[in-house]
C-alpha positions in Angstrom: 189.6 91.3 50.8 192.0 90.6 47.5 194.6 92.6 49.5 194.7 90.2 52.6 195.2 87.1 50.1 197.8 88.9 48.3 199.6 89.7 51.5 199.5 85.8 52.5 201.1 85.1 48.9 203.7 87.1 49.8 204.4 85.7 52.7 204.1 82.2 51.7 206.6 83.1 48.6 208.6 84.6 51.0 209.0 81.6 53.7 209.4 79.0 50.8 211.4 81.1 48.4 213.8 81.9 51.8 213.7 77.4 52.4 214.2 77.1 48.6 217.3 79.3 48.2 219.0 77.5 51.2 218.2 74.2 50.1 219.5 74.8 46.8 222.8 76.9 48.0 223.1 74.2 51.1 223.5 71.4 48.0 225.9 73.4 45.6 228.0 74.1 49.2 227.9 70.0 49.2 228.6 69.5 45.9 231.6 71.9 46.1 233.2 70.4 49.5 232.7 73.6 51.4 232.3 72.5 55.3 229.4 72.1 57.1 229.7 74.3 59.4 230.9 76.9 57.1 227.2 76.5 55.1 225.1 76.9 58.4 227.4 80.1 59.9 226.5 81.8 56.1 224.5 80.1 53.5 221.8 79.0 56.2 222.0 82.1 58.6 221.4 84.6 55.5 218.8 82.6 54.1 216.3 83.1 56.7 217.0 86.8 57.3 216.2 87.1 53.3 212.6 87.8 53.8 212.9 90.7 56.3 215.6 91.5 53.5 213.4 91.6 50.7 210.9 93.5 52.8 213.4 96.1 54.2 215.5 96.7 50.9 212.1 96.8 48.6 210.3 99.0 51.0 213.8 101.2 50.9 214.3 101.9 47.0 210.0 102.6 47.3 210.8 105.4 49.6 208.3 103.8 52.5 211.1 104.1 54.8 209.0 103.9 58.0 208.4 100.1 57.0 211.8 99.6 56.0 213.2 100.3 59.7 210.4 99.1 62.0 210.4 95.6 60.2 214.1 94.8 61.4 213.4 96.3 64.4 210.1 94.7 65.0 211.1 91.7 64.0 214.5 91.4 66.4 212.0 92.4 69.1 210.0 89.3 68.0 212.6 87.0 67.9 213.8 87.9 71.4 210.6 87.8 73.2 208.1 85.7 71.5 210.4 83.4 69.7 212.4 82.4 72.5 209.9 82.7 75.0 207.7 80.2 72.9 210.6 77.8 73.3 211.1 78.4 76.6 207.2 77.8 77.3 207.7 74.1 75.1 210.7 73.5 76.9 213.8 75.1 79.1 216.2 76.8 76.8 219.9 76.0 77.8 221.7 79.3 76.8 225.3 78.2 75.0 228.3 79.7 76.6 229.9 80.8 73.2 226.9 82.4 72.5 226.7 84.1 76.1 230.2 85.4 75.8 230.4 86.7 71.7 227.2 87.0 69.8 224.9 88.2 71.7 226.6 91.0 73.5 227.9 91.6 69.8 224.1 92.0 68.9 223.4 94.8 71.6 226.4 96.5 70.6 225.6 96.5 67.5 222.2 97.4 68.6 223.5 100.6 70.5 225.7 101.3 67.4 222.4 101.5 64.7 220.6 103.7 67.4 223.5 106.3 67.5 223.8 106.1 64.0 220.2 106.7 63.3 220.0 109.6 66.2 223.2 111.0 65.8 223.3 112.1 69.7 226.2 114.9 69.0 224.4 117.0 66.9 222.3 119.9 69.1 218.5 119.1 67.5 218.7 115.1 67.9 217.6 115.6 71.5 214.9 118.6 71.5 213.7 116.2 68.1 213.4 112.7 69.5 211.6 114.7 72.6 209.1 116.5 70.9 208.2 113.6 68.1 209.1 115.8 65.1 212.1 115.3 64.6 213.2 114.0 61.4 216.4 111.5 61.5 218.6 109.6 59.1 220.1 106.1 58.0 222.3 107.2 55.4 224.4 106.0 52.9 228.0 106.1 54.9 226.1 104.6 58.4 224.9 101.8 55.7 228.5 101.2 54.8 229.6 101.2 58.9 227.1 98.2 59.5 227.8 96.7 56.5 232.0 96.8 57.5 231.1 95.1 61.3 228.9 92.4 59.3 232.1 91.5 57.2 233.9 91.5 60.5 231.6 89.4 61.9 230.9 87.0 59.3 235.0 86.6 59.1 235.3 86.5 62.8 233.1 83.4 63.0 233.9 81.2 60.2 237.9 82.0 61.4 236.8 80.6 64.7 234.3 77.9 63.4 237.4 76.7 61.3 239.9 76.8 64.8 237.6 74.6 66.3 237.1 71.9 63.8 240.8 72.0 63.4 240.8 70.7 66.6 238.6 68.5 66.8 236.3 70.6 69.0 233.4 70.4 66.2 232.0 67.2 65.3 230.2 67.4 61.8 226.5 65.7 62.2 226.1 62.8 59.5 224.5 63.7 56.5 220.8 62.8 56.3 220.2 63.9 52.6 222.5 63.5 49.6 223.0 67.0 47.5 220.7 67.9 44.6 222.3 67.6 41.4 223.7 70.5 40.1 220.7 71.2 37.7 218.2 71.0 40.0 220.4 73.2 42.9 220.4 75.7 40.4 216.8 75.6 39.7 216.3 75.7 43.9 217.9 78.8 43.8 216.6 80.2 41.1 213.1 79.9 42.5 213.9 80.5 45.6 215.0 84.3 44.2 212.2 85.0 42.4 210.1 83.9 45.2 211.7 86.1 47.7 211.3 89.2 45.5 207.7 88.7 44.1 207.1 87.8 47.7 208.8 90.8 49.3 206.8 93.3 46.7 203.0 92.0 47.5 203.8 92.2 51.2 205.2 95.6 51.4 202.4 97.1 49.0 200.2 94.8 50.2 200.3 96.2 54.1 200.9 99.4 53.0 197.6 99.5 51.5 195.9 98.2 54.8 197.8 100.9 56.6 196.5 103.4 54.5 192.7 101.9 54.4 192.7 101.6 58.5 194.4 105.0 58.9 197.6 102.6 60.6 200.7 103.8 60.3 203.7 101.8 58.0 205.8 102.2 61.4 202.8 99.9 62.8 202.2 97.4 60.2 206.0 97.0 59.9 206.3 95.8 63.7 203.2 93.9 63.6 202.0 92.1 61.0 205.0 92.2 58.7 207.7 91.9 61.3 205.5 88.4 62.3 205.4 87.1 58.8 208.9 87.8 58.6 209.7 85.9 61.4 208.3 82.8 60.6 211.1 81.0 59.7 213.0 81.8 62.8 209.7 81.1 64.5 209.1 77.5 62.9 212.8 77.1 63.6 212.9 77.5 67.4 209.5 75.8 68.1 210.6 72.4 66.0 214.3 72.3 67.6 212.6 73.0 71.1 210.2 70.0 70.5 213.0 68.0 69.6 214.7 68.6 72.5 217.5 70.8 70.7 216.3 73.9 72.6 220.0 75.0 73.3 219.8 75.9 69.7 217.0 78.0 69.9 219.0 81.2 71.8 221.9 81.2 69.0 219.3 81.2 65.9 217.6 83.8 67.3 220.7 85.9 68.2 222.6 85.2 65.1 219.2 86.2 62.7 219.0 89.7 64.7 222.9 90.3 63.9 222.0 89.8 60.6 218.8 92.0 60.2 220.7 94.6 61.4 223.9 94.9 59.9 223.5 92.9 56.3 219.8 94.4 56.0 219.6 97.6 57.1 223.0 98.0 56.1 222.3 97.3 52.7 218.9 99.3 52.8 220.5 102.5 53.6 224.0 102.3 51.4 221.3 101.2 48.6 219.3 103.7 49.2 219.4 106.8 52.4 216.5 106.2 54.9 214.6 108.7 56.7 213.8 107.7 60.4 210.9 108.6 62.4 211.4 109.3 66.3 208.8 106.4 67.1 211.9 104.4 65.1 214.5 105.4 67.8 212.1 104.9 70.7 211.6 101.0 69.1 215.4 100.5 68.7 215.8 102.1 72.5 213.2 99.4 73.6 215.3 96.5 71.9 217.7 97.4 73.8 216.3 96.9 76.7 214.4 93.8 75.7 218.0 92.3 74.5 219.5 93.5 78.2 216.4 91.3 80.0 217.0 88.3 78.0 220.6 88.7 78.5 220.6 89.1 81.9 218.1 85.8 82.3 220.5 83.7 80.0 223.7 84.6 81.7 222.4 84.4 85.5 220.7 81.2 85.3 222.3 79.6 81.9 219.1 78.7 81.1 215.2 80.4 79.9 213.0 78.2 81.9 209.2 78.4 81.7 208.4 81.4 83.6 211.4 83.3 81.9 209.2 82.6 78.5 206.1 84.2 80.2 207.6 86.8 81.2 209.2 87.7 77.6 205.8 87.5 76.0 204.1 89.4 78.7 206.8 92.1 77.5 205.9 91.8 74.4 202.4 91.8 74.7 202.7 95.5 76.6 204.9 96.4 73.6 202.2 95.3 71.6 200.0 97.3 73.2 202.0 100.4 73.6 202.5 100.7 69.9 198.8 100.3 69.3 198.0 103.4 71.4 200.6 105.3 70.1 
């Protein structure tokens, strides 16, 4: 029983740590005169991949590798089907051109790019291996510095055009509703935040890995489950809120833009921190959010917007995923 409360602390440390850490760098961004735009494309963006960060990179340098994967992946397949088709169900998503045309073909590039990096398709065992289930495949240290290279591409790529827009008056900033912190207490916000991100990250990766091992699960399971939900939330919370509010054009581009991230910043850094050994199941997942990614695309582009039935059918998706995994 103490297990299950410690894995809700972690999440709850994780989800407020994440929202303290943004608040606090949001208002030393104010404070310095960096642009809006500039704090939401980086400081707001990274701060709610940071608990499938902590999760991933802790689980990494412990060696549970099989968690550190198949909670990024998990939790991109997540995003795409339940959290968008959540919002879609609360209200019709409008997909954003911009979004149509870069990011998110970016993502299932880059999608494509961490599968053959993980399988490694040239070399003669990587088929007979991911065939028979016993193969044993690898996230190393120079694949961790590729993804990490496209996310500094990225990143530089969108604040370059971010800025090429306001200079042209294409991007109206939205009125401040809250003055910054003061510089004391931003600096306490993000001190907290920290430490609540990497106490948080610790009890839920030891904390499901101990229910793994108690239920005979495997941490390939947990990590797309329960910990790829809990890491989630934020993105979760996110979508639903803006979707009530009738910002549900917003809702496609957080989700897109969070999945960029987990993949090249997170399991980036995972693997140049630290190699990580990849189990077949891992490559059959990443194959899968592929697919997933090509279905919502294809939805988003046709009709330019995720309307009701669009969100049924994502979580129906996902709910046969669910179920795959479980029988597995």
């Amino acid at each position: 029983m103490v297990v299950y409360v410690w894995l809700i602390v972690g999440f709850v440390l994780l989800i407020k740590g994440a929202d303290f850490f943004v608040d606090g760098s949001s208002s030393v961004a104010k404070l310095l005169r960096i642009p809006t735009i500039i704090i939401g494309l980086t400081v707001v963006a990274f701060g709610t991949s940071l608990p499938e960060a902590s999760v991933s990179i802790t689980a990494a340098l412990q060696g549970k590798n099989d968690l550190a994967v198949s909670n990024v992946i998990g939790s991109n397949i997540f995003n795409l089907l339940v959290v968008l088709g959540a919002s879609a169900l609360v209200q019709p998503v409008k997909t954003k051109w911009s979004v149509i045309k870069k990011e998110f073909p970016f993502s299932i590039v880059i999608t494509a790019v961490l599968l053959l990096l993980m399988w490694k398709p040239i070399q003669r065992e990587a088929f007979s291996g991911l065939v028979s289930g016993k193969g044993s495949f690898i996230l190393g240290r120079f694949s961790g510095l590729v993804l990490l290279t496209l996310f500094i591409y990225y990143l530089y790529s969108t604040i370059r055009q971010a800025l090429e827009y306001r200079r042209e008056g294409k991007l109206i900033e939205p009125e401040e509703d809250m003055k910054p912190l003061s510089p004391g207490k931003s600096a306490v916000f993000i001190i907290a935040g920290l430490i609540g991100i990497v106490i948080g990250g610790d009890l839920v990766v030891d904390s499901a890995t101990e229910i793994a091992v108690r239920f005979g699960m495997s941490q390939t399971f947990i990590g797309l489950t329960i910990v790829a939900l809990g890491t989630s939330l934020p993105e979760l919370v996110t979508s639903m809120v803006a979707a009530g509010k009738g910002e549900n054009d917003l809702a496609l581009g957080n989700v897109v833009g969070s999945n960029i991230f987990n993949i090249l910043l997170i399991l980036g850094a995972s693997s140049a921190i630290f190699p990580i050994a990849v189990a077949p199941t891992a490559i059959y997942d990443t194959i899968i959010l592929i697919a997933a990614s090509l279905v919502v695309y294809f939805c988003a582009v046709t009709k330019r917007v995720l309307k009701r039935g669009e969100g049924a059918l994502f979580i129906v998706i996902y709910a046969a995923f669910f179920v795959y995994i479980l029988l597995r």
